[in-house]
N, CA, C and O atoms as a MOPAC input file, in Angstrom:
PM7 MOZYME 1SCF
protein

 N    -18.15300 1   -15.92100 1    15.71500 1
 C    -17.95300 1   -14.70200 1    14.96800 1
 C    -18.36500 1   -13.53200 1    15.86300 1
 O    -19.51200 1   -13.52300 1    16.31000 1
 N    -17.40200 1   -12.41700 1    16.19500 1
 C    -17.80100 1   -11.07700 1    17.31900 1
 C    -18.64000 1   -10.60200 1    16.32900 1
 O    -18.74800 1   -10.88200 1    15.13500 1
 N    -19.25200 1    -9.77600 1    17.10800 1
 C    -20.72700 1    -8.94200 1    16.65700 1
 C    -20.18900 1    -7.37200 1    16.78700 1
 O    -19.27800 1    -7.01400 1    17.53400 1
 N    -20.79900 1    -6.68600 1    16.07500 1
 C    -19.75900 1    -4.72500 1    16.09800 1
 C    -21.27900 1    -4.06700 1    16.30200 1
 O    -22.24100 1    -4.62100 1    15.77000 1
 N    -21.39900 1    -3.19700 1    16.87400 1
 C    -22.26200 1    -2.62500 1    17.11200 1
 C    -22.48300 1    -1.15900 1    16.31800 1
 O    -21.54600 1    -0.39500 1    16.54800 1
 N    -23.20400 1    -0.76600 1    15.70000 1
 C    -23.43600 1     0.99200 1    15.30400 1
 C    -23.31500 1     1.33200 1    16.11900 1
 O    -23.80000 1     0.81700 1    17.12700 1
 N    -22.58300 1     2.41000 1    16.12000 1
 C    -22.85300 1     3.59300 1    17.25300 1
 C    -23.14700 1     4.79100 1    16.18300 1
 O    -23.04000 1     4.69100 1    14.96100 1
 N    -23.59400 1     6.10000 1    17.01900 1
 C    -23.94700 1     7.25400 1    16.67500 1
 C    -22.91800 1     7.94800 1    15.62100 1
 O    -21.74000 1     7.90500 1    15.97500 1
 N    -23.14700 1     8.47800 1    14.58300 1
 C    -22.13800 1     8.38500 1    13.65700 1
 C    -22.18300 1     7.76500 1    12.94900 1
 O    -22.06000 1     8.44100 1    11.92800 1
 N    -22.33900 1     6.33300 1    12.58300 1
 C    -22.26300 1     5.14200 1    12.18600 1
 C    -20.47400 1     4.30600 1    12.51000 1
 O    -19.71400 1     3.75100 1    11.71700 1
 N    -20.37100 1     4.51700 1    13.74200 1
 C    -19.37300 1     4.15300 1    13.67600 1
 C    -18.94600 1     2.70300 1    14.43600 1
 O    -19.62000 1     2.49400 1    15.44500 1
 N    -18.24500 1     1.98200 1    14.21800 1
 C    -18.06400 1     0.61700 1    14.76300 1
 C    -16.68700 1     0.23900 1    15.12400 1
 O    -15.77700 1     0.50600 1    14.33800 1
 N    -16.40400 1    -0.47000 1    16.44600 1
 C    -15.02600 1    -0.70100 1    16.59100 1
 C    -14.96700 1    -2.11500 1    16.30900 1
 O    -15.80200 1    -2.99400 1    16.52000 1
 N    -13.52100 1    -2.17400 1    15.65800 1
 C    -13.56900 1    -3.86600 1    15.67300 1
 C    -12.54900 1    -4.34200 1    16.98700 1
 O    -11.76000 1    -3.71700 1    17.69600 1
 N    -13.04000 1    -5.94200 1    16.92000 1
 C    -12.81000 1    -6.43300 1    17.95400 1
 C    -11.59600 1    -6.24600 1    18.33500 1
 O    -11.28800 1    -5.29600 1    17.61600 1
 N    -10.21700 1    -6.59800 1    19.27900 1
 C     -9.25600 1    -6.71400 1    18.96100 1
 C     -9.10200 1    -7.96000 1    18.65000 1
 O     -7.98600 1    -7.77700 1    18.16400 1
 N     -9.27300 1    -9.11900 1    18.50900 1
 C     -8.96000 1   -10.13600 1    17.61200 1
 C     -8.98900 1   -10.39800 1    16.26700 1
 O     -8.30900 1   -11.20000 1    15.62800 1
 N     -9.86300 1    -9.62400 1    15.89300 1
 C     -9.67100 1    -9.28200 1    13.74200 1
 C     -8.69800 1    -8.24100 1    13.91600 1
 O     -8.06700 1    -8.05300 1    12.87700 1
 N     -8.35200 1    -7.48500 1    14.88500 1
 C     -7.50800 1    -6.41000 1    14.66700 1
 C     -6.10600 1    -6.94800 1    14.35500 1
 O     -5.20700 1    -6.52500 1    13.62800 1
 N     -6.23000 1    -8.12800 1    15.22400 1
 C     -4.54800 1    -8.59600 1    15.57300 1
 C     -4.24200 1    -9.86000 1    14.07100 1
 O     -3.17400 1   -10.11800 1    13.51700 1
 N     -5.50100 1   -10.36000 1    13.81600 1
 C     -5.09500 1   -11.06100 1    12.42900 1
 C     -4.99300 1   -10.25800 1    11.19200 1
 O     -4.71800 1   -10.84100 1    10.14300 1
 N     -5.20400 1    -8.85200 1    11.20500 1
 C     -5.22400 1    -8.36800 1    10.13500 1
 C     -3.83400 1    -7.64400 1    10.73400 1
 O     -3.25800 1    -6.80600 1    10.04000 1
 N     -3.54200 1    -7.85500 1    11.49600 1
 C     -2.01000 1    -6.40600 1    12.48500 1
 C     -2.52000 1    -5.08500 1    11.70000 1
 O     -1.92500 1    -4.65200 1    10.71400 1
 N     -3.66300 1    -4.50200 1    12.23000 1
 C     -4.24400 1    -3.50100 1    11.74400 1
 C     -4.19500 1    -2.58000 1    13.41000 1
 O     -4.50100 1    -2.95800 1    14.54100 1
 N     -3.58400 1    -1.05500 1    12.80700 1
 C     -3.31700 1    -0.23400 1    14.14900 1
 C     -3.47900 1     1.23900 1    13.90200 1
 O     -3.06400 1     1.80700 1    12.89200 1
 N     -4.07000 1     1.77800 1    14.82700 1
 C     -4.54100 1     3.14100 1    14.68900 1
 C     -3.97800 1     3.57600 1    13.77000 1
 O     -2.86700 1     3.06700 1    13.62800 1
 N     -4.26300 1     4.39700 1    12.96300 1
 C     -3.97600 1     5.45500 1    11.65000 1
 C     -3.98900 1     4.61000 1    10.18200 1
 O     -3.71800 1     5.15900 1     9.11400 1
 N     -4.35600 1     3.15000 1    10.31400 1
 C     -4.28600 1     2.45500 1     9.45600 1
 C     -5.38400 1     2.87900 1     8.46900 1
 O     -6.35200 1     3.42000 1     9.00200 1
 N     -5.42500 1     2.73800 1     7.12300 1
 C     -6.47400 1     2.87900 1     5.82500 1
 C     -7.28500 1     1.75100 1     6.10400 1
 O     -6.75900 1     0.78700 1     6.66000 1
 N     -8.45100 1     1.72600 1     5.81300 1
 C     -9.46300 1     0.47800 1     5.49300 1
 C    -10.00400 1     0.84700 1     4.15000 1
 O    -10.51000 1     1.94300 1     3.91000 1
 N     -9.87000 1    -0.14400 1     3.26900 1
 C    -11.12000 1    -0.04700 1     1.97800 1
 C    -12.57100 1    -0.47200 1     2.14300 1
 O    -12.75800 1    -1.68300 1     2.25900 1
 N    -13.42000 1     0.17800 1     2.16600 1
 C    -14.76500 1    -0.17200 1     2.53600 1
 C    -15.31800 1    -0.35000 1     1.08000 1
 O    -15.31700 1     0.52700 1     0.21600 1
 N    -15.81600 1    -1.69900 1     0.94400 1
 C    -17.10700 1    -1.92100 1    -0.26600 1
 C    -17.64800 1    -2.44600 1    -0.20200 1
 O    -17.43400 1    -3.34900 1     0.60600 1
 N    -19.15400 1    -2.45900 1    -1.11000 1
 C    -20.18900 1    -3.54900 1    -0.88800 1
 C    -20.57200 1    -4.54300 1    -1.80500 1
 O    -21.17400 1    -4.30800 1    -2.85300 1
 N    -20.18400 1    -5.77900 1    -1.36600 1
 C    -20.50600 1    -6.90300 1    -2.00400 1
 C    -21.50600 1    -7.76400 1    -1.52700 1
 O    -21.69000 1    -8.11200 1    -0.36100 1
 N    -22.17500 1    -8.09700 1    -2.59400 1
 C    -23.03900 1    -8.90000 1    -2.50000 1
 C    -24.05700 1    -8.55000 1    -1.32600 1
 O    -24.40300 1    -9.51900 1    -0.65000 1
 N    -24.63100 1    -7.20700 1    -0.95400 1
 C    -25.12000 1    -7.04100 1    -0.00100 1
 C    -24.41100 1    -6.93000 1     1.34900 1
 O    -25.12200 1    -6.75900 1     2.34000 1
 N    -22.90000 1    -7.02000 1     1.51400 1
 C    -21.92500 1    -7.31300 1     2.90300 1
 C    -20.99100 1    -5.75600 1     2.45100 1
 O    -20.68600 1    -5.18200 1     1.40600 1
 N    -20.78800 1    -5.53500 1     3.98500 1
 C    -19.87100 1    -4.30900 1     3.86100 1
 C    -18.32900 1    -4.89500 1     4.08700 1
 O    -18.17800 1    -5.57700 1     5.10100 1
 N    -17.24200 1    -4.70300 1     3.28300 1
 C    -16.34500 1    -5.37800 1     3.65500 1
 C    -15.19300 1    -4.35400 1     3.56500 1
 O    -14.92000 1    -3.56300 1     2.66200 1
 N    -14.52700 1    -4.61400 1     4.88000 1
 C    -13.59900 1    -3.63100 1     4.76700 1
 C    -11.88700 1    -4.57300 1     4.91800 1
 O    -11.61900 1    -5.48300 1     5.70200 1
 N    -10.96000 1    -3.91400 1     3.83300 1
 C     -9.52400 1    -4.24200 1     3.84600 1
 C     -8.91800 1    -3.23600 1     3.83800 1
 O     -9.15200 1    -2.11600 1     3.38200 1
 N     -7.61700 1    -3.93600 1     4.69300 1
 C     -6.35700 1    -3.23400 1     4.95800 1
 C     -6.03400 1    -2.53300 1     3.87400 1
 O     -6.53300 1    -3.00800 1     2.85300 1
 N     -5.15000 1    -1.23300 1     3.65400 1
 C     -4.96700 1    -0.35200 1     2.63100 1
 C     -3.57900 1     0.39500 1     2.95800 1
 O     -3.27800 1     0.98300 1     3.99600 1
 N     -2.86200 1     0.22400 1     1.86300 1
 C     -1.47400 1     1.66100 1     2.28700 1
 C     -1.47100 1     2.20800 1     0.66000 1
 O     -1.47800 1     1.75900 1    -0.48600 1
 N     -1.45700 1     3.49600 1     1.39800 1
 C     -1.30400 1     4.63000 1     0.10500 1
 C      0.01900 1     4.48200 1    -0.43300 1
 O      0.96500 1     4.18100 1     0.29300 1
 N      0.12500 1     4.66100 1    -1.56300 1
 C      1.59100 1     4.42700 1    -2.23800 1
 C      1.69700 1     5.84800 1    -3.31200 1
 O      0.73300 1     6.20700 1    -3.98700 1
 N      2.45200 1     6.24900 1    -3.32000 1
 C      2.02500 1     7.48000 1    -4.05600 1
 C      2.47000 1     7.06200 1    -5.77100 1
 O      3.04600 1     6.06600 1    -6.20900 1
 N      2.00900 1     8.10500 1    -6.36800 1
 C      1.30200 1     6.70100 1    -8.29400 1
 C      3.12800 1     6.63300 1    -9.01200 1
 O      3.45600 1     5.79800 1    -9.85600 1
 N      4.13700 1     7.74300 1    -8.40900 1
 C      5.13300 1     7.82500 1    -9.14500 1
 C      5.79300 1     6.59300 1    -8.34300 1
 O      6.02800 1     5.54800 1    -8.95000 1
 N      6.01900 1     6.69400 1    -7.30100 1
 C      6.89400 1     5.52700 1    -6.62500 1
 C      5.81800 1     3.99700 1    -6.75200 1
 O      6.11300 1     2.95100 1    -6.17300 1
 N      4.71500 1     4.14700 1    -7.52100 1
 C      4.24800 1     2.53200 1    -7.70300 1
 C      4.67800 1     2.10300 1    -8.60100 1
 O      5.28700 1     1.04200 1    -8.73900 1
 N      4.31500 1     3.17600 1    -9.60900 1
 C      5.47700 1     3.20000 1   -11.19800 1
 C      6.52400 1     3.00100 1   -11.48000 1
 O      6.90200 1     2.51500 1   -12.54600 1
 N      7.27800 1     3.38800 1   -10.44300 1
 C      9.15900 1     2.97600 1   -10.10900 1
 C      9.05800 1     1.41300 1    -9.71300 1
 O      9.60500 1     0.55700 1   -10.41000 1
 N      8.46300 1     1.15500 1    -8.77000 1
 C      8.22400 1     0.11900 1    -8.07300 1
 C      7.81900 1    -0.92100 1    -8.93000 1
 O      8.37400 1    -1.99500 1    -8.69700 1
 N      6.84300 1    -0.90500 1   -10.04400 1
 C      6.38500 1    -1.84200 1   -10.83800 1
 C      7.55200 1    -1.79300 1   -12.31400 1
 O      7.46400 1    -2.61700 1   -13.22400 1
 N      8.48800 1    -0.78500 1   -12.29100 1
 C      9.60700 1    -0.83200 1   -13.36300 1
 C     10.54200 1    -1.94300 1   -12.96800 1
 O     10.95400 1    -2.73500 1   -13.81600 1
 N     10.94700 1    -2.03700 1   -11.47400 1
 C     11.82000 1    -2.32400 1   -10.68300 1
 C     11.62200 1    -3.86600 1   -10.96500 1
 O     12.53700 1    -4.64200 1   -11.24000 1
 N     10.18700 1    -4.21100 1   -10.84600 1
 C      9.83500 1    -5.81100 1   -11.06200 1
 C     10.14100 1    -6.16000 1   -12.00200 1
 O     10.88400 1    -7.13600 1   -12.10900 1
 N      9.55200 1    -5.30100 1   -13.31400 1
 C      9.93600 1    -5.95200 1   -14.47700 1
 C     11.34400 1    -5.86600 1   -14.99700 1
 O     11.78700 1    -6.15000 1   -16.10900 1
 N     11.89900 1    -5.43500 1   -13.99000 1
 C     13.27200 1    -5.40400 1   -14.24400 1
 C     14.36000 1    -4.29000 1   -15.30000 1
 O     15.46300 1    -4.49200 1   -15.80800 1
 N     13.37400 1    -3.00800 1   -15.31100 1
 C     13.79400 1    -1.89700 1   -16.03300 1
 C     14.23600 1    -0.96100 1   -15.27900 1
 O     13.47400 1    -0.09200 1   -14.85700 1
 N     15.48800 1    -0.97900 1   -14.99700 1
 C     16.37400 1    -0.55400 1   -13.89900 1
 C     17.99800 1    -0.40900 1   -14.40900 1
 O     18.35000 1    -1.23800 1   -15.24800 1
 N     18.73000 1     0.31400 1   -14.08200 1
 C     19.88400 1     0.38800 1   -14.55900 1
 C     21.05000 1     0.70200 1   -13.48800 1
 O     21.05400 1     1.87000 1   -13.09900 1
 N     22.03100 1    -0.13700 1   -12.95200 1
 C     22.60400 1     0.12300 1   -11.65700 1
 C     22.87000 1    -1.66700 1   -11.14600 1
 O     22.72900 1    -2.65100 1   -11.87300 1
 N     23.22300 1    -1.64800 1    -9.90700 1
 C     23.58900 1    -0.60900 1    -8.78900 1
 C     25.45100 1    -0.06000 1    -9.38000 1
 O     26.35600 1    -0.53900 1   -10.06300 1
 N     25.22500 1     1.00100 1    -8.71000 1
 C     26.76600 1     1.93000 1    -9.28300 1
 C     27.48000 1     1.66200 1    -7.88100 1
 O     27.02600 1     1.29800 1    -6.79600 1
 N     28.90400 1     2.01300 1    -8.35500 1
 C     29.95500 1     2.09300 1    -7.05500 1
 C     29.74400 1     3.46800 1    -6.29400 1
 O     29.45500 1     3.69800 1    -5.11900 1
 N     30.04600 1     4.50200 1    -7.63300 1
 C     29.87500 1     5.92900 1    -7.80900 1
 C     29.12000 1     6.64400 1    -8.14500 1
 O     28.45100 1     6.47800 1    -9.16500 1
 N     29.01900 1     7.68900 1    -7.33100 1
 C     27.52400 1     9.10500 1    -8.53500 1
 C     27.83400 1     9.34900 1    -9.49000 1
 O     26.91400 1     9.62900 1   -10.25800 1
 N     29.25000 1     9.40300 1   -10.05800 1
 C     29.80300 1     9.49000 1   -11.22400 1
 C     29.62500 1     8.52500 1   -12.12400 1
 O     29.29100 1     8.93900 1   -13.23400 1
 N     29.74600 1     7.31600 1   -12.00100 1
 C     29.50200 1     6.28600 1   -12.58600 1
 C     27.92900 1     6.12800 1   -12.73200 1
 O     27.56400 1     5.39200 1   -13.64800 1
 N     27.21100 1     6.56400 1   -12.15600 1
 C     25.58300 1     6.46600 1   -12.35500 1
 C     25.17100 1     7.58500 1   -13.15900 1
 O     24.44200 1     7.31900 1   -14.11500 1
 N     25.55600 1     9.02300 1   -12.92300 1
 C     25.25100 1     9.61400 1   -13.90000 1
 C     25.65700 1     9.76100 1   -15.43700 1
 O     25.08800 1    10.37600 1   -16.33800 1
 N     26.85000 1     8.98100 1   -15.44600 1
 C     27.76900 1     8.46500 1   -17.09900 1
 C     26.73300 1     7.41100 1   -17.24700 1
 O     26.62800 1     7.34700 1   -18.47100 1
 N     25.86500 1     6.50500 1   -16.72600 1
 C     24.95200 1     5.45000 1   -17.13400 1
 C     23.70600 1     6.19300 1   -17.79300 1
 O     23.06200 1     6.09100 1   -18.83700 1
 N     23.69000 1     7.25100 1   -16.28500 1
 C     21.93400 1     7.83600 1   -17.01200 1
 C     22.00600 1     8.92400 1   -18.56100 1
 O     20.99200 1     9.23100 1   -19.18800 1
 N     23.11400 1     9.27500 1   -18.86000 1
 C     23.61400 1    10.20100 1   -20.05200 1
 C     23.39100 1     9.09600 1   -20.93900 1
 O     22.49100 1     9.22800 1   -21.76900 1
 N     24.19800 1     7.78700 1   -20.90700 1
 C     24.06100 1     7.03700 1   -22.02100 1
 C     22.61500 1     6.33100 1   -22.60300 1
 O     22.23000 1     6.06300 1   -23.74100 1
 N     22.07000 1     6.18300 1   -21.38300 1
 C     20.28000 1     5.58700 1   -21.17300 1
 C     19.54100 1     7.30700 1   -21.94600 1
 O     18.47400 1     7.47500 1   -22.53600 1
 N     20.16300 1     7.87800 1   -21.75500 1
 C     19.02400 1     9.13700 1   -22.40100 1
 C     19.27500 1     9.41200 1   -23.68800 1
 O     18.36200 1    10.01100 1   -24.25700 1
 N     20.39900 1     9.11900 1   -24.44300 1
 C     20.72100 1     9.24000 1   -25.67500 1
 C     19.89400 1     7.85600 1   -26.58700 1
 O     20.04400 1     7.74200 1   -27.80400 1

């Protein structure tokens, strides 16, 4: 198991070998929390809350489409709003 050192700041680099099993790369999010006494940090991507919401409609399968036409999609979304 590599060892991380504090530095000034409190800051720590990780090894590149947890780097490469996590494919974690500069500008990446980490979630930092503490469990059980351990600092544990995971991979993270921001999703913004409207497109998670789309995204979690999409699963459950509340979706209406795919269209040929814009015309034909917006005669769908008129009838879905009535």
């Amino acid at each position: 198991m590599p060892l991380v050192k504090v530095r000034t700041k409190y800051q720590v680099t990780l090894p590149d070998s947890l780097r490469r099993q996590v494919r974690l790369d500069v500008g990446d999010l980490l979630e930092a929390k503490v469990e059980k006494g351990k600092i544990t940090l995971a991979p993270k991507s921001l999703i913004d809350r409207d497109i998670a919401e789309g995204l979690e409609d999409f699963r459950r399968g509340r979706f209406i489409g795919p269209f040929k036409t814009a015309r034909e999609g917006i005669r769908a979304l008129r009838r879905a709003a009535k």
